[in-house]
N, C-alpha and C positions, 0 to 999 in steps of 0.2 A: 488524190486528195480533193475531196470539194472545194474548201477555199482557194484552191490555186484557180477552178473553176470560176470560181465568183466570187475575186477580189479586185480584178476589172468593173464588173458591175457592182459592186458594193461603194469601189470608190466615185463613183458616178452618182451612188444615192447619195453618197458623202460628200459632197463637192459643197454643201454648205456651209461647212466649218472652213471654207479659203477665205471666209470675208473677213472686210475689214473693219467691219462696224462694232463694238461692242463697248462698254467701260475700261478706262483705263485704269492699269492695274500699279499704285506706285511700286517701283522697283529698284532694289539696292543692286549690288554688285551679282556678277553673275545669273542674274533676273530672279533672285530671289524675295520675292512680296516682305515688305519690311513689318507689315505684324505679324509674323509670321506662321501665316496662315502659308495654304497650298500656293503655290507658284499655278500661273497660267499653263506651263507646261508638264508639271502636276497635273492641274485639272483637268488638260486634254486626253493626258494617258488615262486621269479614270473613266472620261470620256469615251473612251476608244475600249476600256474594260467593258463598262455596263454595255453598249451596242454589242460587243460579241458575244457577251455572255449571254445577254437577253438574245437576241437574233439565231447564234446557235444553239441553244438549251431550246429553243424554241424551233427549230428545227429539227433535234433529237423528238421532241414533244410528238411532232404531228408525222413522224414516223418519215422522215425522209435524209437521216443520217442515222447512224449505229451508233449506241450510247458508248461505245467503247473508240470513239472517233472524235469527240466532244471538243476534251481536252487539245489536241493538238489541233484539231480545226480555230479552236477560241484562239489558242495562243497565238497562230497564224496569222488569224484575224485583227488582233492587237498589234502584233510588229508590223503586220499592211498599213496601218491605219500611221502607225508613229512613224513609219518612214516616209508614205506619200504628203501626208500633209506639209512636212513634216512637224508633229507634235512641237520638236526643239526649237520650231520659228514661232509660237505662239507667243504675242506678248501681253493680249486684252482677253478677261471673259465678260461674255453680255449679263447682261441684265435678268435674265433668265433660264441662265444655265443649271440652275437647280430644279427648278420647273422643268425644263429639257432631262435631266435625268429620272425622276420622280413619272414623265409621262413615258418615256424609254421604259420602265420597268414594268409600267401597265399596259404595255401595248398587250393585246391579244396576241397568243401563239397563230391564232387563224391564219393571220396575212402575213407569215412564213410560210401558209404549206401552196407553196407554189415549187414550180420545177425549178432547177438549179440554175440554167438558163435566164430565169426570171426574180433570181435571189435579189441582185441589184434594183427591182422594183419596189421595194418596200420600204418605204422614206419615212424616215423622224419626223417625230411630230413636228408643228411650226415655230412650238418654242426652241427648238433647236437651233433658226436658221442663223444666228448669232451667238450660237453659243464659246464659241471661241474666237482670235480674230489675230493676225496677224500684223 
């Protein structure tokens, strides 16, 4: 499986969602956002959706995964993602986390087609680097 390959380096591009910086999110019980909007760790998992989905659809794209591997490399890539950070400890999103998804969806397929070895080089954009916060 690819992901198992490059979920060590992925998590390494991902290392910018550990901070601590971002808006605080007010929170009722169970860290549920009291207008009830998305919860911070909501927002991370859809966080954790669009980079696989963009990242691997984007790798199927530039012909260096099988369109029939997609799906299970995505899902992969999602539970990597929810369990290293871990998504469940998120309790702030930044200021820009919407703009981080919006530029996550326009990145170019291009700067996936690198070898698999080198998956983990292809870093979010900058408004990312707050996009969650623990």
């Amino acid at each position: 499986m690819v992901v198992r390959v490059l979920g060590a380096a992925m998590l390494v591009g991902l290392g910018f969602l550990a901070s601590c910086a971002g808006k605080s999110v007010d929170e009722g019980a169970g860290g549920a956002a009291n207008d009830d909007g998305p919860t911070p760790v909501e927002q991370c998992q859809k966080y954790a959706t669009t980079w696989c989905n963009k990242a691997f659809g984007c790798y199927v794209q530039v012909g260096r995964l099988r369109d029939d591997e997609l799906q299970n490399n995505v899902d992969q890539c999602i539970q990597l993602i929810e369990d290293k950070l871990p998504c469940s400890g998120v309790v702030t999103v930044g200021d820009d986390y919407d703009k981080c998804l919006a530029q996550i969806k326009s990145m170019a397929c291009s700067r996936w087609n690198v070898p698999e070895t080198q998956f983990g080089s292809v870093t979010p954009p900058a408004s990312c680097d707050n996009a969650v916060g623990f």
